[in-house]
C-alpha positions in Angstrom: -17.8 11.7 -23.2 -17.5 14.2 -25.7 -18.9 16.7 -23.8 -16.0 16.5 -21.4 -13.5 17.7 -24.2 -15.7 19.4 -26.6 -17.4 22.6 -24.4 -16.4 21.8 -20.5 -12.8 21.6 -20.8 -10.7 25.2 -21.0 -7.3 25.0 -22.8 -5.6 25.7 -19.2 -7.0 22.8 -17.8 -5.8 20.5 -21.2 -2.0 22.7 -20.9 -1.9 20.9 -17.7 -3.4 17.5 -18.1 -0.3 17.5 -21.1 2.2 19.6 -18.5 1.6 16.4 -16.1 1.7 13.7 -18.4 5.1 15.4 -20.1 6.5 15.6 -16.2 5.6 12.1 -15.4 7.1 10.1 -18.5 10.3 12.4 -18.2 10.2 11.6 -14.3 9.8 7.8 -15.0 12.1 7.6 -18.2 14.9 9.5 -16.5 17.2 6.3 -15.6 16.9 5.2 -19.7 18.1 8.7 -21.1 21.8 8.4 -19.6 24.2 5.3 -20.8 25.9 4.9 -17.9 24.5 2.7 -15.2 23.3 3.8 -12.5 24.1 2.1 -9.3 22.4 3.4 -5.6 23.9 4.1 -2.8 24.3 1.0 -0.2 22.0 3.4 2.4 19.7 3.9 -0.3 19.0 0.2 -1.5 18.7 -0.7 2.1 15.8 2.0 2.7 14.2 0.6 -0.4 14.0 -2.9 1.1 11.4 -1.5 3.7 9.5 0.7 1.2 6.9 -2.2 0.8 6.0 -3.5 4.4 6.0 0.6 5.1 3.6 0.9 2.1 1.7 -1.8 3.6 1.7 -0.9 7.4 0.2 3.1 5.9 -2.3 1.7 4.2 -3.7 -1.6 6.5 -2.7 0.5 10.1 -5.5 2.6 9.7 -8.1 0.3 8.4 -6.8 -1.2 11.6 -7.8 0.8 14.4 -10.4 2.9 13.0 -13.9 2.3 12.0 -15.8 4.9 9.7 -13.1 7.8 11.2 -13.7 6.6 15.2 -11.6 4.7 16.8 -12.2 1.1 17.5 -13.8 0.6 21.0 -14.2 -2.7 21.5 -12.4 -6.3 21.7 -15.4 -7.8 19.8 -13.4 -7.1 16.3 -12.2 -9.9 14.2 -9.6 -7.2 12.7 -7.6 -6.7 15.8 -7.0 -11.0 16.3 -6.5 -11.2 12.9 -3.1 -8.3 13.3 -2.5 -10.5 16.4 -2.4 -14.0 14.6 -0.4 -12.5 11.5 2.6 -10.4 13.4 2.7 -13.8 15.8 3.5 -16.1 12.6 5.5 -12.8 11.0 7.8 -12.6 14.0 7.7 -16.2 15.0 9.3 -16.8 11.6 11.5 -13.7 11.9 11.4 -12.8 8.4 12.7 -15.8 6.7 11.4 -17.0 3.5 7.5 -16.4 2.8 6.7 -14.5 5.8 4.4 -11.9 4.2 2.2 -14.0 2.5 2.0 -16.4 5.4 1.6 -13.5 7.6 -1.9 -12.4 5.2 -2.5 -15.6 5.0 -2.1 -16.4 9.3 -4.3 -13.2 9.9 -7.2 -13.9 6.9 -7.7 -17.2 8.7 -8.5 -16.0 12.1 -9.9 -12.6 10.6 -12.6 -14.8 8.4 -14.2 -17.1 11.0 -14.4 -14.6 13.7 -16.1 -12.1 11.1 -18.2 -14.3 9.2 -19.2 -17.0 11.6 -19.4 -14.6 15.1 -20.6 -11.9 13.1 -17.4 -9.4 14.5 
């Protein structure tokens, strides 16, 4: 580990591992620095209420449809009944109360049988 700093490491490449840092705590302390509050715009809050299902959806959609970079090519996949089973009980409870974690929990309990007992 002390190679890493000691002889490796050029003083560019420590100017911007400290540049970064700086940037990031001023990015994520911004909203302290000023005393007045700071209130969002009513478009704004609502966009921010779909930021984590859209999070979600980026990162599960591929792991979805693909399999080491192809695209899936058969109906033998326990992943595919498993998004079936969860947006069923997502849009069969049409949002209200719970609905994400029943919908991972919906889709785990038809994605674990198929995959573990059939072998999909």
């Amino acid at each position: 580990m002390g190679s890493f700093f000691m002889g490796e490491t050029d003083g560019w490449t420590l100017l911007t591992i400290v540049g970064m840092a700086g940037v990031t705590v001023l990015a994520r302390s911004f909203f302290f620095l000023s005393e007045k509050d700071w209130v969002l715009p009513h478009w704004a809050q609502r966009g921010l209420q779909y930021a984590p299902i859209a999070a979600l959806s980026a990162v599960i959609m591929p792991e979805i449809v693909m399999t080491q970079g192809a695209l899936i090519h058969t109906l033998q996949d326990a992943r595919l009944y498993a998004v079936l089973a969860g947006a069923g009980y997502f849009f069969a409870r049409r949002g209200a109360g719970q609905a994400v974690l029943g919908t991972i929990v919906s889709g785990m309990a038809v994605y674990l049988p198929l995959h573990i007992g059939l072998g999909w």
